[in-house]
N, C-alpha and C positions, 0 to 999 in steps of 0.2 A: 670535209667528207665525214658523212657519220657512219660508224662502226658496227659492221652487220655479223650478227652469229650466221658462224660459214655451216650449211646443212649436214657438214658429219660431225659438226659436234653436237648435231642433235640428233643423229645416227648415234653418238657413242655415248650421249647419257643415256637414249633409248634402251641402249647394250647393257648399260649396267642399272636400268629399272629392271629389266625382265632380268637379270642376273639375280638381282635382289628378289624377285617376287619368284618366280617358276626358278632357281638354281636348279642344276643338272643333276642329275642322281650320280651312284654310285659308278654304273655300269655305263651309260652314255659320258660322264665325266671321261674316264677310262680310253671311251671311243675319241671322244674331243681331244683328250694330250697326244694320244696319237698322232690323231689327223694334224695337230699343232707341228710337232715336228718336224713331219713331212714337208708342211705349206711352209715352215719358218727356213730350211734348208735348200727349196726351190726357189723361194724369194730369194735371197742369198745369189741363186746360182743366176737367176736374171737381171740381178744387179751386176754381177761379173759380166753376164752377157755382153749390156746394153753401154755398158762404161767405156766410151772409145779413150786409148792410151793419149790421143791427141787435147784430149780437155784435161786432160792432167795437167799436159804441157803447157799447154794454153796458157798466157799469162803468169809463167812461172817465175820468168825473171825481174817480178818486181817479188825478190824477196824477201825484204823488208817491210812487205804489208801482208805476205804471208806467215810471215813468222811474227807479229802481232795478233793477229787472226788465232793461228796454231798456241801461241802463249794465253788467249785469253779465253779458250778452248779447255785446254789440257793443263793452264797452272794458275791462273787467277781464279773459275770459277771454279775447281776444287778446292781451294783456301777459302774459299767465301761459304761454303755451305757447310765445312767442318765444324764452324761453333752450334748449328743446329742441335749437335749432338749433346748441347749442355742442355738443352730441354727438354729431353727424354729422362726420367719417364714421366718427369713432372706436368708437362703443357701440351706434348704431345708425345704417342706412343712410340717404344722402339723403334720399333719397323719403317712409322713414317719417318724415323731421322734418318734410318738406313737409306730408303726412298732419295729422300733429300742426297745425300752421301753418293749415291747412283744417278741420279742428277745431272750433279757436279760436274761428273767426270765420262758423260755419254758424249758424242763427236755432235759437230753442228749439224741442221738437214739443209739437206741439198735443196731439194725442189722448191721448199720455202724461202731459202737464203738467197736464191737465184731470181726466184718470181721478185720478190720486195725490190731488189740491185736493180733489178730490168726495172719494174714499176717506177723509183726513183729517179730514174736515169744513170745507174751508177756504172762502174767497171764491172763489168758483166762477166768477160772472159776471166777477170782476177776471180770473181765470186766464185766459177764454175772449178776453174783451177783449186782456190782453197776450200771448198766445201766439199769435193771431189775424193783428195787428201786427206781432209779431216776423217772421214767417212771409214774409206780403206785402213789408215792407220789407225783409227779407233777400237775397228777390230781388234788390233792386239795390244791397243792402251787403254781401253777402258776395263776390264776385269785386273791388269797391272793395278791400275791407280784404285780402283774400289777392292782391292785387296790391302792397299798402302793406305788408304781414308779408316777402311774398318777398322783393321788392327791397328792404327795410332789414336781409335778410339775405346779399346781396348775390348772390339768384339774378334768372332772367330771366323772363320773362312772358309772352305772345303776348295784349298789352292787347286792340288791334282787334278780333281775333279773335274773345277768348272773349264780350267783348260783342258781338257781331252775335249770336253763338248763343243768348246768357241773353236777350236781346233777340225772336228768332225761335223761340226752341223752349221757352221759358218763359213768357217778359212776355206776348208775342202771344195763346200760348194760355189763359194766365191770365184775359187782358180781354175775350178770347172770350168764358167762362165766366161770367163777369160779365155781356155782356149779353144771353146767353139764360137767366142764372136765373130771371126769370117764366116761362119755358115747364119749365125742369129740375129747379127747386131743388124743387119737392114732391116730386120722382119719387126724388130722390136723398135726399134727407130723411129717406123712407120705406127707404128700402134702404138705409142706410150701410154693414152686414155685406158689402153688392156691393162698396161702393168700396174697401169696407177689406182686403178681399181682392183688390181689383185690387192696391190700393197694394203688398202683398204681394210679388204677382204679380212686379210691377214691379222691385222689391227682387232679386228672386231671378235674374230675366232678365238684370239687371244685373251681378251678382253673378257668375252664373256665366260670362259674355260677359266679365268683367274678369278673373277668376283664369286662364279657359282662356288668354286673350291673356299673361297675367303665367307661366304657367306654362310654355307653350311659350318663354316670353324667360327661363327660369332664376329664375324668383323666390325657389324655395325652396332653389337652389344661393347665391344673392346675400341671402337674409334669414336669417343666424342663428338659433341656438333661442333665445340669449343675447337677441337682440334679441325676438322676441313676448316672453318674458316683460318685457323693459325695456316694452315699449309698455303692458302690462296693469297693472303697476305705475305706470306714469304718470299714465294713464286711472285708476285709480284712486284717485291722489291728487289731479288735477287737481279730481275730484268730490266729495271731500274740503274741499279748500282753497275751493271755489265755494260750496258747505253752508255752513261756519262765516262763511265772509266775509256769504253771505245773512242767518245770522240775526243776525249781529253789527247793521249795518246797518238792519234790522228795527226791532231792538231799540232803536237809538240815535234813529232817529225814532218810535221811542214808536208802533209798527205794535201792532193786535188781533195775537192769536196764529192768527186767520183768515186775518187778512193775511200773516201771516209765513211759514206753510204756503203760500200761490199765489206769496211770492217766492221761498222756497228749492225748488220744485219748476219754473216756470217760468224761474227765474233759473241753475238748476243743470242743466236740460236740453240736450239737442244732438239736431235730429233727423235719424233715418237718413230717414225718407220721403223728406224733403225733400234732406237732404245727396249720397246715392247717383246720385239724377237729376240734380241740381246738378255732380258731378262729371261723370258722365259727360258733360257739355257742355263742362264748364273744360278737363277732361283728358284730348279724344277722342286716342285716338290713341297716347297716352302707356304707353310699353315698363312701367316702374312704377307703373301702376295702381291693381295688387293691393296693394302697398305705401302708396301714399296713403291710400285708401277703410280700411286696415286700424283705423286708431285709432277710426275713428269707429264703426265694427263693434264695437269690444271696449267703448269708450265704452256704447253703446247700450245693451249687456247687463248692463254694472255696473251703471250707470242705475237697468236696470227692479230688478234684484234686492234693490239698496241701498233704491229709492224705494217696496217695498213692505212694508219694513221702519219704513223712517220715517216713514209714513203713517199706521202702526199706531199709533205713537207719540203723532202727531201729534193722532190720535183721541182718544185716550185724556184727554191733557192738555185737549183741549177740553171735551169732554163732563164731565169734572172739574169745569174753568172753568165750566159753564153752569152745573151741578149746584150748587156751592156760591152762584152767585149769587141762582139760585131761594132758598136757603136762606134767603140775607139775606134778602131780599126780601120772606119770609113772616116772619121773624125781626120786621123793623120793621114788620108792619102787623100 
């Protein structure tokens, strides 16, 4: 199967040509963070909606593939993007190592991590279950860990702060969401192509609200060409390095090849949904932005292109796998 650019990432280079060429002025930027907030806290609140308490549960008691999953999430791929920061400011700038360091330590996506499991043929309930989880508790472990990344690289933090916000414009509207899912969860159920285009939506608003800001402060006088390629190469190999270490693991507790598809695709994911609105709380305000949000952008796309490759894969070997066991099966009776 050969490897097709998915039509919103050429929505979201589009975003950040005209970010770059037309940025936003003083006054309509002003209008843009605004309307940012708002859209970034009602996503929030129709993620709460729409999350039924039953896919949590769903496949919860294999948890020893969730807690591979949740470890290679929340503590393998923060170790692996810390030494980024010994190439600042040499090879690449600050900010992008920050980026990198916020990376690290964002929750797996759902919808991607779920679509690839299904595509594969993998454990699909496990996938829904951990990417589900990752997601919810990321909320209150990702500003933890990219406050414990930064400062053991000896930058600084605005602790307080960005928790009141992850607090107010995330958690709040999250639990919202949750408890009017008896009145919304059917309505949103029925419609997810809505939210999934809002989530979009959201993506791009943000997107172009951060490059105009990053652009009018010199981002592209301040970020090398040397460095986007170092970031794409990075991102590339980080998803590399997270693949192999997933199946290694897998394999070593003696995981189906079901299960080893919902780790290495849950385990290996980083999502923008969730990361872009998450930033833009952590880092209102912040002259390099465009710079931070950038790995996780290029992250995203290697992701989908790589993950549909090795889905195919993944298929394959299964359907094999069942195919030969029929075989036995009819063999001994």
């Amino acid at each position: 199967m050969r490897a097709r650019l998915d039509p919103f990432t050429l929505i979201l280079l589009g975003t950040i040509a005209l970010a770059s060429l037309l940025p936003a002025g003083p006054t309509l930027a002003g209008w843009l963070d605004h309307a940012g907030v708002f859209a970034v806290a009602l996503l929030f609140f129709l993620h709460g909606a729409a999350l039924s308490r039953d896919e949590v549960l769903n496949g919860a008691m294999h948890w020893r593939l969730h807690l591979v999953i949740a470890s290679l999430t929340f503590i393998v791929f923060p170790l692996l993007v810390l030494p980024t920061t010994l190439l600042a400011p040499h090879l690449i700038p600050k900010d992008l190592a920050v980026g990198f360091l916020y990376l690290g330590v964002l929750p797996s996506a759902v919808s991607s991590s779920i679509a690839f499991t299904a595509m594969a043929r993998g454990n699909v309930p496990a996938a829904i279950c951990s990417a589900a989880a990752s997601n919810v508790f990321g909320m209150m472990l990702t500003p933890f860990l990219l406050i414990l990344l930064v400062s053991s690289s000896g930058g600084s933090f605005a602790v307080g702060e960005a928790l009141r916000d992850i607090a107010l414009q995330l958690l709040l509207p999250f639990a919202a969401g949750q408890a009017v899912r008896p009145l919304l969860g059917g309505f949103l159920n029925r419609h997810k192509s809505l939210t999934g285009r809002y989530d979009r939506s959201v993506i791009l608003l943000i997107v172009y609200t951060a490059f105009s800001q990053s652009v009018v402060d010199g981002l592209w006088q301040k970020l090398p060409l040397l460095s986007i390629f170092a970031a794409i190469a990075l991102c590339g190999l980080l998803l590399a390095v997270v693949i192999t270490l997933a199946r290694f693991v897998s394999r070593r507790f003696g995981f189906s090849l079901a299960d080893e598809a919902a780790v290495v695709f849950c385990g290996s994911k980083k999502s923008l949904a969730s990361g872009l609105p998450m930033a833009k709380v952590l880092f209102a305000g912040h002259p390099g932005f465009g710079m931070i949000v950038l790995p996780i952008m290029c992250y995203n796309q290697i992701q989908i292109l790589a993950g549909a490759f090795i889905a195919r894969r993944y298929e394959r070997r299964i359907l094999d796998e069942a195919s030969a066991e029929g075989h036995t099966q009819d063999a001994a009776r």
